[in-house]
C-alpha positions in Angstrom: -19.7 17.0 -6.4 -19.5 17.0 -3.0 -15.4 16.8 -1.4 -13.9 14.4 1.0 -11.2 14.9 3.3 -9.1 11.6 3.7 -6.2 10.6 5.6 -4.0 8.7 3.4 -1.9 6.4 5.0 -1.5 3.7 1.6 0.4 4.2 -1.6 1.2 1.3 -3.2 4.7 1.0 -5.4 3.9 2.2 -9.2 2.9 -0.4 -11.8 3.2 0.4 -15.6 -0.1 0.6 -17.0 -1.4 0.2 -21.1 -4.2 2.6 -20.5 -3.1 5.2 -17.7 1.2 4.8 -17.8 1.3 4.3 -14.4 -0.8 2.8 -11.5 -0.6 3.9 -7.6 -3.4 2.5 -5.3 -3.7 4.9 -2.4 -6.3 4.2 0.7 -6.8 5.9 3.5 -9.1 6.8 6.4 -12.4 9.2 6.6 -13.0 11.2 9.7 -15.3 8.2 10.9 -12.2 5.8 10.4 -14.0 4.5 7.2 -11.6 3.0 4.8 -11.3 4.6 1.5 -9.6 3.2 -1.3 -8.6 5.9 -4.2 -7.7 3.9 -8.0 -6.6 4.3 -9.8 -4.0 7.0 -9.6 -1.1 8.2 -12.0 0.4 9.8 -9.5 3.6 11.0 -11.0 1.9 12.4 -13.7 0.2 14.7 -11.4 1.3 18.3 -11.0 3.4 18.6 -8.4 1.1 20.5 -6.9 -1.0 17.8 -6.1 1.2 15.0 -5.1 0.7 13.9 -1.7 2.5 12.4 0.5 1.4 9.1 3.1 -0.1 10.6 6.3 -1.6 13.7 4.6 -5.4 14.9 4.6 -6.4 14.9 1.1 -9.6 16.9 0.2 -10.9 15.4 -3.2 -13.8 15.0 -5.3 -14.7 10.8 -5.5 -17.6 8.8 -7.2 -18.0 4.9 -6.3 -15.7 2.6 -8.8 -18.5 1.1 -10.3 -15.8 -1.1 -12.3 -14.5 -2.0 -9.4 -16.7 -4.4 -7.2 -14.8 -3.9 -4.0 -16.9 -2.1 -1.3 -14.8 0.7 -0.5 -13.1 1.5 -4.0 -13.6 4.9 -5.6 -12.2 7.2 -8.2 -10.7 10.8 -8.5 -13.7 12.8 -10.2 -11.1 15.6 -10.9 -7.4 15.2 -9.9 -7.3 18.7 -10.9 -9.2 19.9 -7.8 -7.5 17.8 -5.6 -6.6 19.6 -2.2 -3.3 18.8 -0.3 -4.5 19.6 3.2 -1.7 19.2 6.7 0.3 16.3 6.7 0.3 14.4 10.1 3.4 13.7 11.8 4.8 11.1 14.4 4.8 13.3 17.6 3.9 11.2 21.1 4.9 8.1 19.3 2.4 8.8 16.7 -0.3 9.9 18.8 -2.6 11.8 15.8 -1.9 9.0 13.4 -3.1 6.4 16.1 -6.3 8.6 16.7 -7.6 8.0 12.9 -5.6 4.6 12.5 -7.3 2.7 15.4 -10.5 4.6 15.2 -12.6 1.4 14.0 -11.5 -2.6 14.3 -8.0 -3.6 14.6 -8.6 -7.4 13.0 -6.1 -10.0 14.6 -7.7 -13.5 13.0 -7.4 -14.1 9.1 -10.0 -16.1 8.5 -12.8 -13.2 9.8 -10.8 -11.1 7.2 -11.0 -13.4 4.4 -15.0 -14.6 5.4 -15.3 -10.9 5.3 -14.2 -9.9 1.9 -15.2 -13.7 -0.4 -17.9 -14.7 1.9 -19.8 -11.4 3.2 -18.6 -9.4 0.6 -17.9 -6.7 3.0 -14.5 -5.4 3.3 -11.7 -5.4 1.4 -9.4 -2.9 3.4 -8.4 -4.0 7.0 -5.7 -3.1 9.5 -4.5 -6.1 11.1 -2.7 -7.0 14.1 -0.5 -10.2 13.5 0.4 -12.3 16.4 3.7 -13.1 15.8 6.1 -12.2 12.6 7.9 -15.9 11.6 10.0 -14.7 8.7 10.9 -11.7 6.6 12.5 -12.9 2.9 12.0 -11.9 -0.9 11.6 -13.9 -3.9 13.5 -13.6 -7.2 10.7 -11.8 -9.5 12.2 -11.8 -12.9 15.0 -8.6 -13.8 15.8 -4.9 -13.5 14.7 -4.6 -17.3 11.3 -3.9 -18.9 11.0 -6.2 -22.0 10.7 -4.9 -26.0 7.4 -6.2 -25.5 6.7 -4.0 -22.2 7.6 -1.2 -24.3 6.5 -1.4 -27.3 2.6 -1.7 -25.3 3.2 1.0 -23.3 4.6 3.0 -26.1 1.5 2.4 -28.2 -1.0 2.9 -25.4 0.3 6.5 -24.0 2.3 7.4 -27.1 1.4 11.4 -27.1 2.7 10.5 -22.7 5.5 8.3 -23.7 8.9 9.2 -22.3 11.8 7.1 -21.3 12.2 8.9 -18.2 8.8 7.5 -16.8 10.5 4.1 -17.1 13.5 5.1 -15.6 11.9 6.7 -12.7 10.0 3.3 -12.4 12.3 0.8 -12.4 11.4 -2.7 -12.2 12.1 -4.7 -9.0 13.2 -8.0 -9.5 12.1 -9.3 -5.7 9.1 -10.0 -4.0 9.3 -9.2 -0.3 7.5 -11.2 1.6 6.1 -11.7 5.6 5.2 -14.8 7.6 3.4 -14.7 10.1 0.3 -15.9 12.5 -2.7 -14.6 13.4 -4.7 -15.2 17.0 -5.2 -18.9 16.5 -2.0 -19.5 15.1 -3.1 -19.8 11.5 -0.1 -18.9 9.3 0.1 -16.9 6.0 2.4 -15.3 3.7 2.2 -11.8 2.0 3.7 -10.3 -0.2 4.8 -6.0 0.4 3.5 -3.6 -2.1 4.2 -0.6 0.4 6.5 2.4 -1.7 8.3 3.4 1.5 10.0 -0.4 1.4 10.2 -1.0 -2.6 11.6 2.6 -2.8 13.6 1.6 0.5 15.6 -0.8 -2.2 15.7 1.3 -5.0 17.7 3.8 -2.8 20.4 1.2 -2.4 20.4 -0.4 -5.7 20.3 3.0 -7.8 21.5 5.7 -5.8 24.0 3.8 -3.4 25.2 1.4 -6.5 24.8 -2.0 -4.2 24.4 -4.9 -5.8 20.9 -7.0 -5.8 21.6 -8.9 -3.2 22.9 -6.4 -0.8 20.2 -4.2 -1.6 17.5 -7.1 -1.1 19.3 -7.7 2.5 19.5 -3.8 3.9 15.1 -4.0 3.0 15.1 -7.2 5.2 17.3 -5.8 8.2 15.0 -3.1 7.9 12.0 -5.0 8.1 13.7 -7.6 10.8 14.6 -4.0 12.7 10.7 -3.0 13.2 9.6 -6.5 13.8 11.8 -6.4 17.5 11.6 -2.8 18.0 8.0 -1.3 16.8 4.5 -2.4 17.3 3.6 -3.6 14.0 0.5 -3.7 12.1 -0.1 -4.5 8.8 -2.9 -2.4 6.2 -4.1 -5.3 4.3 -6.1 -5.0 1.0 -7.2 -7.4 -1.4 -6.7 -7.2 -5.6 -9.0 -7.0 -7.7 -7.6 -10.0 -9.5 -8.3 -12.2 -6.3 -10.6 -10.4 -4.5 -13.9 -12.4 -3.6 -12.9 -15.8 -4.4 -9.2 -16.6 -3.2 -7.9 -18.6 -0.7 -6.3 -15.0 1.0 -6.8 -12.7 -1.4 -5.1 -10.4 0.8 -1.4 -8.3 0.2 0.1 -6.1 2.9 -0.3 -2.3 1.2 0.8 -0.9 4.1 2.7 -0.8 7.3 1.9 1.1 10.5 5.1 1.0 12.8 4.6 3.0 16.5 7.3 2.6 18.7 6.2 -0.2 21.6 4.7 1.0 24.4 4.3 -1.4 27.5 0.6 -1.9 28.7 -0.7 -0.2 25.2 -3.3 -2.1 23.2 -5.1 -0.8 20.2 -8.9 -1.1 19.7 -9.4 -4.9 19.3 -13.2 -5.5 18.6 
């Protein structure tokens, strides 16, 4: 089977999974700027060898997702041959990454985005331009603690995988963080943040730092307030499979693409 080599700029915070232990949706760009969405991936369960890292080029063997009815939604034939290629860095106020990034369409209005993934069927993977952020807050999301029940299904699904350290080294996070925003004709939405860098951005205060909930919840919005005034922000938005093609926005930010701002720089909007 024939390789691709793909820029990935998504991973998407672990969730614990019956049949593979865990689940990381990674995306990423083609040469062409072509989205590509890679799932699922148990990425910690992959040699170490073979763990990449966001703004990477990946060369790896993928077939369609035919389970998966999302356009641009494949799998890892062999995560065995996977090829960890140069990993791109943020010289020239991320000059290379912007080359690949803004390659294709830079969407700024939500409702093309959402026609284009329930009506057209077309996308499902955008990067996105919002007008203005409004807010930057996180919901209470249940605990820290996975239930008996969690782990008595997870235990029975992967039991010749099962370790406690998988669940330690994925700990729940009892907040949803959330952005408000508008688009080009000031309609407004709310996502929710599945990024790693920003759940992982709270588990570095909450674990290894010892703060509290709270306080760590309010360093991952300072953060997020913090590039809001200082970088150009734009969002990678993808939909889920449990919404795509029929929800009002079945949208979730998977991604965040921060450049410093530059005055009199606009990306490709078409």
């Amino acid at each position: 089977m024939k390789k691709e080599r793909i820029l990935i700029t998504v991973k998407t915070y672990p969730n614990i999974s019956s049949k593979y232990t865990e689940l990381v949706c990674t995306a990423g760009f083609r040469d062409d700027g072509s989205w590509v969405r890679i799932y699922p991936v148990p990425f910690r369960l992959l040699s170490d060898d073979k763990q990449f890292k966001k703004y990477t080029y990946i060369r790896v063997p993928i077939r369609k997702n035919n389970s998966d009815s999302r356009p641009e939604s494949y799998k890892i034939e062999n995560t065995e041959e996977i090829e960890i290629l140069n990993h791109i860095d943020t010289a020239n106020n991320w000059e290379k990454r912007k080359d690949i990034v803004f390659k294709n369409k830079v969407y700024t209005n939500l409702q093309e985005i959402i026609d284009g993934a329930n009506k057209y069927r077309k996308i499902s993977l955008v990067t996105f331009k919002p007008t203005k952020i409004l807010n930057i807050y996180a919901d209470k999301n249940g605990n820290e603690t996975y239930t008996d029940e969690e782990i008595r299904k997870f235990k029975n699904a992967n039991n010749s995988l099962f370790s406690s350290d998988i669940l330690e080294n994925m700990p729940k996070i009892p907040y949803k963080f959330k952005i408000e925003f508008l688009d080009d004709s000031n309609k407004k939405s709310k996502m929710t943040i599945l990024d790693w860098e920003f759940l992982q951005l709270y588990l570095t205060y909450r674990v290894k730092k010892k703060f509290s909930q709270i306080s760590a919840k309010k360093k991952v919005i300072e953060q997020l307030e913090y590039f809001r005034d200082k970088k150009d922000i734009y969002f990678f938005l993808g939909t889920t499979s449990r919404f795509d093609g029929w929800a009002s926005n079945p949208f979730t930010i998977i991604g965040i693409f921060y450049p410093k701002k530059e005055i009199g720089y606009t990306a490709s909007l078409f």
